[in-house]
MARKE-297679 format. One record per atom (N, C-alpha, C): residue in three letters; x, y, z. Coordinates in steps of 0.001 Angstrom, whole numbers, plus 500000, padded with zeros to 6 digits. Atoms other than C-alpha are relative to their C-alpha. Example, Ala and Ser with C-alpha at 12.3 -4.5 7.8 and 13.67 -1.06 7.14 Angstrom:
2
ALA500890498810500000
ALA512300495500507800
ALA500900501200500000
SER499180498810499940
SER513670498940507140
SER499230501090500730
! end
This chain:
384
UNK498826499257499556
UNK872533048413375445
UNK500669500640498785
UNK499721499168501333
UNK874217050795373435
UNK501463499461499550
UNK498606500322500115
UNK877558050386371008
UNK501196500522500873
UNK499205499284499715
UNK879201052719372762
UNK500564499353501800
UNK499865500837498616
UNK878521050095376560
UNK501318499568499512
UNK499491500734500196
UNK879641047240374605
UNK501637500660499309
UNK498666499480499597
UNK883065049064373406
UNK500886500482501197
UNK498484499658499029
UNK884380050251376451
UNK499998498597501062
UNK500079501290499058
UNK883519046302378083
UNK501236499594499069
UNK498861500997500757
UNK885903045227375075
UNK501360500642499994
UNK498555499652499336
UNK888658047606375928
UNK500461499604500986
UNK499845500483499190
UNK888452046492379492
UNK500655498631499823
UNK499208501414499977
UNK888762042993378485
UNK501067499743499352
UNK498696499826500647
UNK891328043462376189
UNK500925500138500995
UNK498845499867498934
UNK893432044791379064
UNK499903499687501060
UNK499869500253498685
UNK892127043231382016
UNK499513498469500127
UNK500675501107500161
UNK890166039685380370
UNK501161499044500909
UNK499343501635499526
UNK891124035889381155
UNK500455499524498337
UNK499713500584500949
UNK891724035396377287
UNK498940499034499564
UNK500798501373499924
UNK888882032607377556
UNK498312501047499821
UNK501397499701499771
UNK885014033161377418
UNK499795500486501557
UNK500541499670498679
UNK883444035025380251
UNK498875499927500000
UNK501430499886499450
UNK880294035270382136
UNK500348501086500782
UNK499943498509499240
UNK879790038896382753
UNK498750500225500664
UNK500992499490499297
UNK877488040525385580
UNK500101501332499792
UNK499920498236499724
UNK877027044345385457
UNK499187500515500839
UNK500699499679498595
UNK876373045386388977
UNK499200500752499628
UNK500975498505500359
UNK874865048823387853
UNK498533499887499136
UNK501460500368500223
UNK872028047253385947
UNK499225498829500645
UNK500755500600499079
UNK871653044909388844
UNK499028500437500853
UNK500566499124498477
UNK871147047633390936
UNK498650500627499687
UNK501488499141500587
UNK868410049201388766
UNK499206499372499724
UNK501180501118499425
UNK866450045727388692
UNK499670500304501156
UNK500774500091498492
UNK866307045814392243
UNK499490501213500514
UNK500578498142499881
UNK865482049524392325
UNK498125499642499305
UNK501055499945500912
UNK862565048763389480
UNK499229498836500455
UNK501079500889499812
UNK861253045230391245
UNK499461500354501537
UNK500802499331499007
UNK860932047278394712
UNK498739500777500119
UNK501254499397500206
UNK858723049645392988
UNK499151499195499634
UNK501388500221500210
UNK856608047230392283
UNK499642498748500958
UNK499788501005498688
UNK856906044721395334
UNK497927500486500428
UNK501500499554499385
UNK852762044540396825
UNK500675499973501356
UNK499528500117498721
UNK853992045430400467
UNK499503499479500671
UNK500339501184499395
UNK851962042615401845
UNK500591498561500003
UNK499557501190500691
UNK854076039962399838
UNK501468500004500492
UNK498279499965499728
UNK857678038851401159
UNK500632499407498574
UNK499372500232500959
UNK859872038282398443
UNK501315498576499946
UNK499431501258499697
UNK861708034870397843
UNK500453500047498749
UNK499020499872501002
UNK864790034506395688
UNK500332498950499073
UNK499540501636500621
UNK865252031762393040
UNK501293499665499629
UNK498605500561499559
UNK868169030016393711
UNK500742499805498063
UNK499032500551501028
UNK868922028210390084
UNK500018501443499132
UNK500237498976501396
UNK868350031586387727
UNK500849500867500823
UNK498659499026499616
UNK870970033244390304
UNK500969499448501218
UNK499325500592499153
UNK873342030809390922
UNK501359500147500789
UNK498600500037499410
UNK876160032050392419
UNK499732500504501720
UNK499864499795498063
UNK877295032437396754
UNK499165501740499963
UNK499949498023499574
UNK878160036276396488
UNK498750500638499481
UNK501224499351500889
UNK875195037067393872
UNK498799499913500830
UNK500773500107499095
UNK872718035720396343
UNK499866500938501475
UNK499723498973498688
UNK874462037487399450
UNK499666501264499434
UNK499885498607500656
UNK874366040568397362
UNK498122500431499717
UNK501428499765500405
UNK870646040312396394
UNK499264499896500897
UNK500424500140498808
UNK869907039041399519
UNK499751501452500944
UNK500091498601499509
UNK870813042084401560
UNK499873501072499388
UNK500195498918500359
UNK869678044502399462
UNK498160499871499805
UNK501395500083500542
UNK866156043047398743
UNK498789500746501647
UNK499386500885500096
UNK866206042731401570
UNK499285498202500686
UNK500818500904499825
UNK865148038498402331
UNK501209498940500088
UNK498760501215499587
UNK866627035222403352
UNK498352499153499424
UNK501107500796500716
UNK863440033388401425
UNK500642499540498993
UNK499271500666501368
UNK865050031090398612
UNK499197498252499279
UNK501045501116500266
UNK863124028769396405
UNK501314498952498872
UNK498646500945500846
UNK865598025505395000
UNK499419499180499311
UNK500480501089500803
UNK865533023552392203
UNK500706498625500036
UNK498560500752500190
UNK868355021661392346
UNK500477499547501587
UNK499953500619499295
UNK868754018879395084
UNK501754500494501034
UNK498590499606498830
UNK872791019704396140
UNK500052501315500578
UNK499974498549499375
UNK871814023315396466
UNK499689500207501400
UNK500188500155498901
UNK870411022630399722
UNK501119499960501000
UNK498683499841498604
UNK873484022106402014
UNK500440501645499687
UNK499050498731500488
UNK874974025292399767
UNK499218501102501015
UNK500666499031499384
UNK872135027353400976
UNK499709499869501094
UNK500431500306498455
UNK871446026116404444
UNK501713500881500622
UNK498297499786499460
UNK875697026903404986
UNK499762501341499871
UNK499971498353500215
UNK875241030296403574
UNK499118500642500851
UNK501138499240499076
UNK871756031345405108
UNK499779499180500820
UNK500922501037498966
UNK871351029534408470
UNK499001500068500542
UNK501410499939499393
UNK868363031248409429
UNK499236500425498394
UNK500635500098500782
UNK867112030996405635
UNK498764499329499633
UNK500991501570500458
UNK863870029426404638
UNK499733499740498660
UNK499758501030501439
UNK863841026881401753
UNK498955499708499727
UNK501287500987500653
UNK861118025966399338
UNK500361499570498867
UNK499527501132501429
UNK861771023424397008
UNK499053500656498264
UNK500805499810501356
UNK860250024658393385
UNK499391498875499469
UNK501085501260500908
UNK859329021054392115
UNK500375498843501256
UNK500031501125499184
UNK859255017997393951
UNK500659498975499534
UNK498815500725499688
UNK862213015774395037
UNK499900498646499748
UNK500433501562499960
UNK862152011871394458
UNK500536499494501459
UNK499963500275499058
UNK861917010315397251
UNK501594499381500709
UNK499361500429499521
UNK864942008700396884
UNK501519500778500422
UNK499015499134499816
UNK867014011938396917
UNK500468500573501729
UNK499846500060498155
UNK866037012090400671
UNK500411498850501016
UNK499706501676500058
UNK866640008305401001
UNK501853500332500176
UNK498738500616500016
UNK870325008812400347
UNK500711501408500668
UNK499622498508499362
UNK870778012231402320
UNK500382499650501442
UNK499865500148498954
UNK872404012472405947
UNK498378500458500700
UNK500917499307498973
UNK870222013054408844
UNK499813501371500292
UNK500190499254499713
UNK871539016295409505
UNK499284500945499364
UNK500882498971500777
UNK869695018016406305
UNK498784500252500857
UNK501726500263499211
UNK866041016954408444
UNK500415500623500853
UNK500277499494498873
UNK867135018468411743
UNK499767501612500217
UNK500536499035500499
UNK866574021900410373
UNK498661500106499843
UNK501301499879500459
UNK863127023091410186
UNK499649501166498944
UNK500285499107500849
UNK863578025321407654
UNK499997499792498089
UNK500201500054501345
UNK862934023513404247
UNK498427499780499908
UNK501742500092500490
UNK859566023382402654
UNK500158498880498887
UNK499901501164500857
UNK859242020042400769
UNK498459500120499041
UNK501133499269501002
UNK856855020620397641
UNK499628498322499572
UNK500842501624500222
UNK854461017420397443
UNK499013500680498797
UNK501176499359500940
UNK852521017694394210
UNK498870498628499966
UNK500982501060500590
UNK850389014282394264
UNK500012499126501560
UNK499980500835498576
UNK848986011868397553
UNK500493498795499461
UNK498951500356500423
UNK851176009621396076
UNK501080500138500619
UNK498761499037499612
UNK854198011778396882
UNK500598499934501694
UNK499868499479498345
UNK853132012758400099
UNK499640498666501064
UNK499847501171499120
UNK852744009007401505
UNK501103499965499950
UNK498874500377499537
UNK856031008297400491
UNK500487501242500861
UNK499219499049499274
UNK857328011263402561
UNK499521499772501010
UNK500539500313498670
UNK855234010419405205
UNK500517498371500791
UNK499372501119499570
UNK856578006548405188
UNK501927500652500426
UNK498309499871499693
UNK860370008251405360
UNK500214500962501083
UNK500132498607498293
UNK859254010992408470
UNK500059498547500511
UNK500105501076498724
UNK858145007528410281
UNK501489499360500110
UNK499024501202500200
UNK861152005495409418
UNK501172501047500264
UNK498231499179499240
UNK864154008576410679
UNK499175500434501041
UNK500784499163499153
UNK861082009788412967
UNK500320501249500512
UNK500107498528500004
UNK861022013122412237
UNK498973501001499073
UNK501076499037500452
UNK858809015821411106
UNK500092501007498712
UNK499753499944501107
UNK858620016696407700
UNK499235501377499597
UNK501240498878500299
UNK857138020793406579
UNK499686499273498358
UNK500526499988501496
UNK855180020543403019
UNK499086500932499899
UNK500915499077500093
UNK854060022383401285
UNK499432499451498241
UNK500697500694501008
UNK851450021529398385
UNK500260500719498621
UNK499452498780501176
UNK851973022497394781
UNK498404499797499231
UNK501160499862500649
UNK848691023490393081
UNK499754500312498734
UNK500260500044501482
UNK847587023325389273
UNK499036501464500369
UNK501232498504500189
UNK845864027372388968
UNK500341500245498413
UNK500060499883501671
UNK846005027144384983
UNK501442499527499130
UNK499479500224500272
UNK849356026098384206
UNK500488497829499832
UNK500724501418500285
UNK848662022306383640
UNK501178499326500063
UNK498885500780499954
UNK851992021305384760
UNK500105498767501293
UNK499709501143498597
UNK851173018978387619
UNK499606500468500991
UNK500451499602498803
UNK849918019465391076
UNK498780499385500517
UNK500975500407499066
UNK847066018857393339
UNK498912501272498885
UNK501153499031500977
UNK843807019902390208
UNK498515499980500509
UNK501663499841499734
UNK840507018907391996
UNK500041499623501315
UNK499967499996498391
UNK839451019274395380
UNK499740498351500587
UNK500254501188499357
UNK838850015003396046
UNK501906499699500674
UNK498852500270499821
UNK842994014542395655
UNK500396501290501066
UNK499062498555499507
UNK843851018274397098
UNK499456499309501849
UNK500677500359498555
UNK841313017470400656
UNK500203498671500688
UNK498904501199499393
UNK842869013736400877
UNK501155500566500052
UNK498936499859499193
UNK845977015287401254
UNK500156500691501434
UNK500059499119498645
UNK845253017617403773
UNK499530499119500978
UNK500284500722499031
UNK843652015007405579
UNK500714498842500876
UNK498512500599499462
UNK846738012913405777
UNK500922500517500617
UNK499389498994498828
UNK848645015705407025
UNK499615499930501343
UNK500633499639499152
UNK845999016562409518
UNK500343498798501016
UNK500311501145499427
UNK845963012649410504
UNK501724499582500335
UNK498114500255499883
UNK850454012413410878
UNK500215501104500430
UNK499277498821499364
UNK850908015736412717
UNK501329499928500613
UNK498736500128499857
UNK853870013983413949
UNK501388500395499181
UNK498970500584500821
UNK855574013284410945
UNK499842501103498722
UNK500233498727500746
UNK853998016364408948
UNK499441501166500569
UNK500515498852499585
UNK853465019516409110
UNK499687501278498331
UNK500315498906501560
UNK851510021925406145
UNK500701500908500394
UNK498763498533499885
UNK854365025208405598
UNK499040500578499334
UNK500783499133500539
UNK851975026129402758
UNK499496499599498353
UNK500159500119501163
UNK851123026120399021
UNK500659501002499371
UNK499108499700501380
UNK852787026668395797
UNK499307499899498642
UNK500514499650501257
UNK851317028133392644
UNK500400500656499104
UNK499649499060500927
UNK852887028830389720
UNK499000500558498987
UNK500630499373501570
UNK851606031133386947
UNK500648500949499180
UNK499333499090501255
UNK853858031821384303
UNK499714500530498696
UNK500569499747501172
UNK852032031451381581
UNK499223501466499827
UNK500539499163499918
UNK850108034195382461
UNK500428501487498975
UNK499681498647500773
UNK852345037071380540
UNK500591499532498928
UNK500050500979501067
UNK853465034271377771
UNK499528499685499056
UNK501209500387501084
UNK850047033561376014
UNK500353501639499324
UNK500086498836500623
UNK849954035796373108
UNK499130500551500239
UNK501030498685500254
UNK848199039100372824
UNK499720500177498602
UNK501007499439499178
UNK845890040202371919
UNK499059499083500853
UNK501438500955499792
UNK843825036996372182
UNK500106499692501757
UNK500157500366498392
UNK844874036537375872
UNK500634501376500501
UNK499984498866498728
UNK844635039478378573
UNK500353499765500926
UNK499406500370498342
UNK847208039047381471
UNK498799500186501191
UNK501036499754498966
UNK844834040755383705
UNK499000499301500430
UNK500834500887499797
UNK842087038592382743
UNK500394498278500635
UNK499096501702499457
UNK844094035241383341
UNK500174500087501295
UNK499808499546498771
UNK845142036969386270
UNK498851499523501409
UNK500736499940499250
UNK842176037230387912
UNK499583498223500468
UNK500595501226500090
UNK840780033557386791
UNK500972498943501166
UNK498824500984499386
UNK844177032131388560
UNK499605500789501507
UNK499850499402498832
UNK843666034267391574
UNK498637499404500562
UNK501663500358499363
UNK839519033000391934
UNK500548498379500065
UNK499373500795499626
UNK841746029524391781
UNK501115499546500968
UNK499614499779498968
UNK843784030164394277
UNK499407499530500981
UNK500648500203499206
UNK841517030711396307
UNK499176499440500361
UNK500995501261499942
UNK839388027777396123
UNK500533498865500857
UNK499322500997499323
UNK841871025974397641
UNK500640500237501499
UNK500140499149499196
UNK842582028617400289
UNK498799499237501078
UNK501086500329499207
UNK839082027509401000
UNK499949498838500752
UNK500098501364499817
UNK839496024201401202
UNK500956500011501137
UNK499174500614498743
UNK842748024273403839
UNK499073500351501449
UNK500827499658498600
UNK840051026169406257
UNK499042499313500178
UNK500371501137499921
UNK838464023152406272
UNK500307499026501221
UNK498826500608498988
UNK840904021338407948
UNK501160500445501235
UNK499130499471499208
UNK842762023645409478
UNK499430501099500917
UNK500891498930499488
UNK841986026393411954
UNK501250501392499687
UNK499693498898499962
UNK842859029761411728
UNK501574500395500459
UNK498716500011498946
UNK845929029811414502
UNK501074498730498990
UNK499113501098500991
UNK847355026667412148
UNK500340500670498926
UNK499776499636500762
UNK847091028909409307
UNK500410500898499712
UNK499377498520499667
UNK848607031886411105
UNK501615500341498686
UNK499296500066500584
UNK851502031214409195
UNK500449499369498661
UNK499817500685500686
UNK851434029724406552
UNK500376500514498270
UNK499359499586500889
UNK853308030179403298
UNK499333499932498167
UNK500962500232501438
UNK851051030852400023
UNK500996501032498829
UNK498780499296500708
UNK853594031109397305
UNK499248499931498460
UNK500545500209501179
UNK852782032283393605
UNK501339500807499482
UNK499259499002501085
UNK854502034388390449
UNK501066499456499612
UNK498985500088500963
UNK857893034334388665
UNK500029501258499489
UNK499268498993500309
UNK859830036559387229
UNK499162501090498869
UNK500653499224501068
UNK857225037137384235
UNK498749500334500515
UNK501052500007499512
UNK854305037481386493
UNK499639501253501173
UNK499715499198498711
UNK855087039278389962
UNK499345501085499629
UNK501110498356500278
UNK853595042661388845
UNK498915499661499850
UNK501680499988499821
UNK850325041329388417
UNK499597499539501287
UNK500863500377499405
UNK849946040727391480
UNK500830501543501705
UNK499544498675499953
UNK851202044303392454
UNK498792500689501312
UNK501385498836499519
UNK847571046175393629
UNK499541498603500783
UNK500228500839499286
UNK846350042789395200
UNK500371498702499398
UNK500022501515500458
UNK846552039057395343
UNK499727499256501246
UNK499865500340499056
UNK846126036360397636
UNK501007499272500273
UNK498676500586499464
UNK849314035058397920
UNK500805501223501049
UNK499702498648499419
UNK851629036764400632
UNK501507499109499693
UNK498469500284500531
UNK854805035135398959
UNK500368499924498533
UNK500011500339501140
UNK856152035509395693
UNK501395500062499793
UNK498875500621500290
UNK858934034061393814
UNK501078501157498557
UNK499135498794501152
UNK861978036633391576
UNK501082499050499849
UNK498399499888500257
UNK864921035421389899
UNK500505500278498706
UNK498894498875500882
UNK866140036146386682
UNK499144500897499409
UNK500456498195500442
UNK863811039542385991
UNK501478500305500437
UNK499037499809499734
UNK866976040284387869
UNK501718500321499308
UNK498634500162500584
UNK869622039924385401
UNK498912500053498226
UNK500379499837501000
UNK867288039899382676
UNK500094499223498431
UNK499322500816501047
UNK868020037123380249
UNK498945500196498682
UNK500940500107501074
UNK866625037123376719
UNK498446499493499791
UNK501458500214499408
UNK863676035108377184
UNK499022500336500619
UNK500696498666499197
UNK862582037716379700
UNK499678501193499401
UNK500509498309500510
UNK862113040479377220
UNK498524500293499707
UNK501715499852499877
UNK858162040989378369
UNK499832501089500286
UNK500387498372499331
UNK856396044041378675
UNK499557500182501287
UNK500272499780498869
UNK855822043156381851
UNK501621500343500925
UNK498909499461499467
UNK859412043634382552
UNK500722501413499030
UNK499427498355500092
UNK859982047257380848
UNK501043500082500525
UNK499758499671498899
UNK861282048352383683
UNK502132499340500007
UNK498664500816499685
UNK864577045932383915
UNK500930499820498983
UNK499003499894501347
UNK867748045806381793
UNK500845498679500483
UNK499364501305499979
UNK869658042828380574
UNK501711500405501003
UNK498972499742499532
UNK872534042348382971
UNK501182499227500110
UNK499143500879500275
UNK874310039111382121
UNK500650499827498693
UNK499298499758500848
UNK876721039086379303
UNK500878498670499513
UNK498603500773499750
UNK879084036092377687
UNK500567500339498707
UNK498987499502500562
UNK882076037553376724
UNK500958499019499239
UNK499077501141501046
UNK883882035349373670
UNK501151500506499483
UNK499003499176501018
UNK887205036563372463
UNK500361499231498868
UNK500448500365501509
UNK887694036281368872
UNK501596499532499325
UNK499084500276500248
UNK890483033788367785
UNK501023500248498569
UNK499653499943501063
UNK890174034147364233
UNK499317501013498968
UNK500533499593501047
UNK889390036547361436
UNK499893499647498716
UNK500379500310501201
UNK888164035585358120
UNK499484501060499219
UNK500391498860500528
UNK887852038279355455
UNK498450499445499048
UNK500924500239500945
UNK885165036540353321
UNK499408498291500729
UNK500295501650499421
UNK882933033451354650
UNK500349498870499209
UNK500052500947501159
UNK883943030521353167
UNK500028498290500693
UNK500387501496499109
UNK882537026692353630
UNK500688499219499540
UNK499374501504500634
UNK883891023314352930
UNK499290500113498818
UNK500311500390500998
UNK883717021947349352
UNK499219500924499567
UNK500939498784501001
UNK881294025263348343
UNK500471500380499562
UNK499268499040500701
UNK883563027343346627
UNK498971500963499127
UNK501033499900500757
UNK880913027764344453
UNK499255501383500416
UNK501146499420499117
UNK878870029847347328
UNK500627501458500487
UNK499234498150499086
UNK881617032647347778
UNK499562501175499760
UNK500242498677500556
UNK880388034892345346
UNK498529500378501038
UNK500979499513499267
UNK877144034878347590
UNK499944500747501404
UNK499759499332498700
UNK878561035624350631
UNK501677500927500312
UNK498877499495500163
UNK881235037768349629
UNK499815501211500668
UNK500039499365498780
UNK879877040607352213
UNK499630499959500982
UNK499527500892498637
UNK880309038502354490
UNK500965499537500768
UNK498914500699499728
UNK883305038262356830
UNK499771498830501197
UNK499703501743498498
UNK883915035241359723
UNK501395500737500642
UNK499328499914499100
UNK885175035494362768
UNK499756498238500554
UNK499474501810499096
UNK886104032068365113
UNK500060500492501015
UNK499837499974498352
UNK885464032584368811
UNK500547498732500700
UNK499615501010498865
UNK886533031035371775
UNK498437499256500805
UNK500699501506499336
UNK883813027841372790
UNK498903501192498919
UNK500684500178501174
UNK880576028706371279
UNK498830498905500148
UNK501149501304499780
UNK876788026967370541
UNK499273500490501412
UNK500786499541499217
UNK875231029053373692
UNK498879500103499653
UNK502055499565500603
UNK871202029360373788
UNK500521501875500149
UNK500035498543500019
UNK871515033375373087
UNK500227500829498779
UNK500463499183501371
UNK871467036054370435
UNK501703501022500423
UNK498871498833500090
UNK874876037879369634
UNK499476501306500059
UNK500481498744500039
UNK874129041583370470
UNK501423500844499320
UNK498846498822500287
UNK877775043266369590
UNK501377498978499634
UNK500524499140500986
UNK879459043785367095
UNK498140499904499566
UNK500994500006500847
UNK876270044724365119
UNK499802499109499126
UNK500077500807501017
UNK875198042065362952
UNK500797498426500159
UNK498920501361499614
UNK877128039027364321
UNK498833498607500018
UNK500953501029499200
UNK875131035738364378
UNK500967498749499164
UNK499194501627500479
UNK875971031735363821
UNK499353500413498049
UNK500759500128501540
UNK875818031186359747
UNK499241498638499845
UNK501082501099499894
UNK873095028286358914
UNK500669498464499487
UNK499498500947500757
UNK874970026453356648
UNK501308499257500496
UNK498949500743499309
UNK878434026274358361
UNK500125499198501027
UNK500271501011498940
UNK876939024932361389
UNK500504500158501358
UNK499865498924498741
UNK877223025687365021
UNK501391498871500319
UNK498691500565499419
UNK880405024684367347
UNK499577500291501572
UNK499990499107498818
UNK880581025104371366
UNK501654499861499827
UNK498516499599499702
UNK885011025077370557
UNK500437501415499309
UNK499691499238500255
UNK885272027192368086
UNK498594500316498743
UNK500967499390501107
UNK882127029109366581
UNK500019500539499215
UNK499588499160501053
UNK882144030732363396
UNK498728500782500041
UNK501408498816500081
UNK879915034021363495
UNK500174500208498828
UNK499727498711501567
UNK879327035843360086
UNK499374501249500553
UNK499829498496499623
UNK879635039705360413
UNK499752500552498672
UNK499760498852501044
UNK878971042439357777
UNK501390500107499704
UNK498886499524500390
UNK881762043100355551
UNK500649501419500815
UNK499044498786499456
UNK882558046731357125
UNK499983499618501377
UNK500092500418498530
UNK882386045648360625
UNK501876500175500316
UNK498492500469499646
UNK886038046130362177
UNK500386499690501270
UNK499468500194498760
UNK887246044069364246
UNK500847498562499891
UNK498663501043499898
UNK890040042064364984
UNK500427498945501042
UNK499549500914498999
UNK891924039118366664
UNK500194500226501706
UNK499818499638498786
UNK891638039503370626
UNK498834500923500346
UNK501343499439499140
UNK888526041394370539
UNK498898499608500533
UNK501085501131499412
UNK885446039914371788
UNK498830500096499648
UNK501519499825500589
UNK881960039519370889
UNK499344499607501216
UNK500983501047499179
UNK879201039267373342
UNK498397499916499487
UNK501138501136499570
UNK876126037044373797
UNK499343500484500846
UNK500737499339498856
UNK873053038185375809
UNK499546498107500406
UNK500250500884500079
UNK872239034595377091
UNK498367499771499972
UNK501578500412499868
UNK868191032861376733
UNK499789500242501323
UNK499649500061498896
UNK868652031752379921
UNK500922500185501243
UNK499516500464499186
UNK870464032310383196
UNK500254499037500497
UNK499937501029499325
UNK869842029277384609
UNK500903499036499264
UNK499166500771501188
UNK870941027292381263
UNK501637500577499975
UNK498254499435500079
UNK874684029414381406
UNK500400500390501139
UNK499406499412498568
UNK875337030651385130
UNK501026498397500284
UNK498742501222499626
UNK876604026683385844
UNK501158499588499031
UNK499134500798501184
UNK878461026320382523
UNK501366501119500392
UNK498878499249499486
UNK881032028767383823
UNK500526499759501609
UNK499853500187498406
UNK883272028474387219
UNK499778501668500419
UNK499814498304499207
UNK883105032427387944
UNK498745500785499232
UNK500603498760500353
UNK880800035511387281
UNK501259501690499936
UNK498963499121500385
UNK883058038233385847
UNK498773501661500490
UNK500741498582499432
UNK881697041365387995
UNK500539501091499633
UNK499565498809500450
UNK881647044689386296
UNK498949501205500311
UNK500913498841499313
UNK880710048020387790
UNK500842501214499332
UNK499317498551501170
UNK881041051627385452
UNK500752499355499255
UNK499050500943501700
UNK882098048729382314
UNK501294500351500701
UNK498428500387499773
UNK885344048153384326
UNK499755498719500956
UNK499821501605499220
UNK886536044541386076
UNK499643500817501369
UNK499866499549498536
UNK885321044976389873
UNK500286498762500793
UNK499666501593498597
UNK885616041076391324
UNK499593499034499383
UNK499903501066500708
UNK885272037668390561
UNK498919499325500790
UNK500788501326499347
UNK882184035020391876
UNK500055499737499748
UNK500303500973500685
UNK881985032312391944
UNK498416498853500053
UNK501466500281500532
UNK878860030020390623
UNK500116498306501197
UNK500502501310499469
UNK876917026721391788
UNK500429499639498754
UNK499615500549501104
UNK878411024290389459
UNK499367498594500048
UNK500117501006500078
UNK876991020960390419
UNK498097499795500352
! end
């Protein structure tokens, strides 16, 4: 973003801030994510929203009807009532798998919904879920989570993957397959040159479908009319653009664009989350405890003192702003070092592009919404 954004956000806040750190949204490069992940949507694939990387009510409603989809994938166990209240005809797929005992200490009424997808990664897993369908006697969807190159866990060789299905098959009461779950993030991650998205691509997609094979096994056709074959992420989704065999895939912060996201597979998308620090203190020259010694070295160097501080993220504005190594980080009051000519003064603000969304959307109660770099409204976030 250019100097010329980030100045007229710090006039705004100057005359319209909270005085405190913000968490800024900027609708207008929301809008041009969702402009830039339509064009590349495979129009066979429904699109499913990830809950923790865009945690707030309104941000969801907002992304929701414009995408548009009531598909939402959760990481985070209390999110469930949030999102069932908000979307009642939403459907839920869990991203990782729940401990058993998180369902153990849950009312009844979460189960009488048939619209969550419970993500079993091991027959293990999926007994105990099958001992806790018998014991409220009710009917439980799952859906399986599958190892396709990312070696994080799941159902990896067809003896464990075809005992589960066969336990399903054999508790139709108490289960019911929704679908499978395959991540592949790594996929646009591994360095280049030595690794070729495309090629990975493919290898994960001939894995896929091995397992594809395997539910038509067990299942017939009319069982599998529906069934929910979920892959991608935010760094992935375009490869599977021209084909794939998944017909669900998973977006959330390409959307907002957090640092960590700056892939060439997202071109296309501009950073849209912001945290706004106003600047308590100026310091004309850096200077540390007991160094004195060290001034002459950093004598074009001034300090500033923000408000909180110690975020995962990279100061973008002023120019040249970052934590110094030696003074040591803070989240009350951070000390940036700045270029000597840099001007700027008490009450102005510095922002932060954050790593993560997910890591800073709950550490704030609100999303500070700004449309044409002026205040437009206030959300508020999932905090718990």
């Amino acid at each position: 973003m250019s100097v010329a954004y980030f100045e007229a956000l710090n006039r705004e806040l100057i005359q319209a801030g909270t005085g405190q750190a913000q968490l800024l949204l900027d609708l207008d490069s929301l809008d041009a994510n969702l402009a830039a992940l339509q064009a590349q949507l495979n129009a066979q694939c429904q699109m499913r929203i990830v809950v923790k990387s865009l945690a707030s009510p309104e941000l969801l409603q907002y992304i929701s009807q414009r995408l548009p989809s009531q598909r939402f994938m959760l990481f985070h166990f209390p999110h469930l009532k949030q999102i069932q209240t908000l979307f009642p005809q939403g459907d839920i797929l869990l991203g990782k798998p729940m401990p058993i005992q998180s369902l153990q200490r849950s009312d009844q009424q979460l189960f009488e919904s048939q619209n969550i997808q419970w993500l079993i990664d091991s027959v293990e897993r999926l007994n105990q879920y099958l001992q806790f369908a018998q014991s409220r006697q009710i009917q439980l969807r799952v859906s399986l989570e599958i190892d396709i190159g990312l070696h994080r866990g799941g159902f990896a060789d067809e003896t464990n993957f075809t005992q589960a299905l066969a336990l399903i098959q054999a508790n139709a009461p108490y289960l019911k397959l929704s679908g499978l779950m395959g991540y592949d993030a790594h996929v646009s991650k591994l360095p280049q040159p030595w690794f070729k998205p495309e090629a990975i691509f493919q290898r994960i997609q001939q894995r896929y479908q091995f397992f594809i094979r395997c539910l038509r096994q067990y299942f017939s056709e009319a069982e599998l009319k529906d069934v929910c074959l979920n892959g991608a992420g935010s760094a992935s989704f375009g490869l599977h653009q021209q084909a794939t065999v998944c017909n669900d895939l998973a977006v959330g912060s390409a959307l907002v664009k957090p640092l960590d996201f700056e892939l060439s597979s997202l071109k296309a998308f501009r950073p849209a989350l912001w945290i706004a620090a106003p600047v308590l203190k100026v310091i004309p020259h850096v200077q540390l405890p007991e160094l004195s010694f060290l001034s002459r070295v950093f004598r074009k160097q001034q300090a500033v003192f923000i408000y909180g501080g110690y975020w995962r993220g990279k100061c973008e504005y002023p120019l040249g702003a970052k934590p110094h190594g030696l003074y040591g980080r803070s989240s009350n009051q951070e000390m940036l070092q700045l270029p000597s000519g840099c001007q700027i003064q008490v009450d102005d603000y510095v922002f932060i592009r954050p790593s993560q969304s997910e890591a800073i959307i709950a550490q704030f109660a609100a999303l500070c919404v700004i449309r044409n770099r002026q205040l437009h409204a206030t959300w508020c976030t999932f905090r718990d």
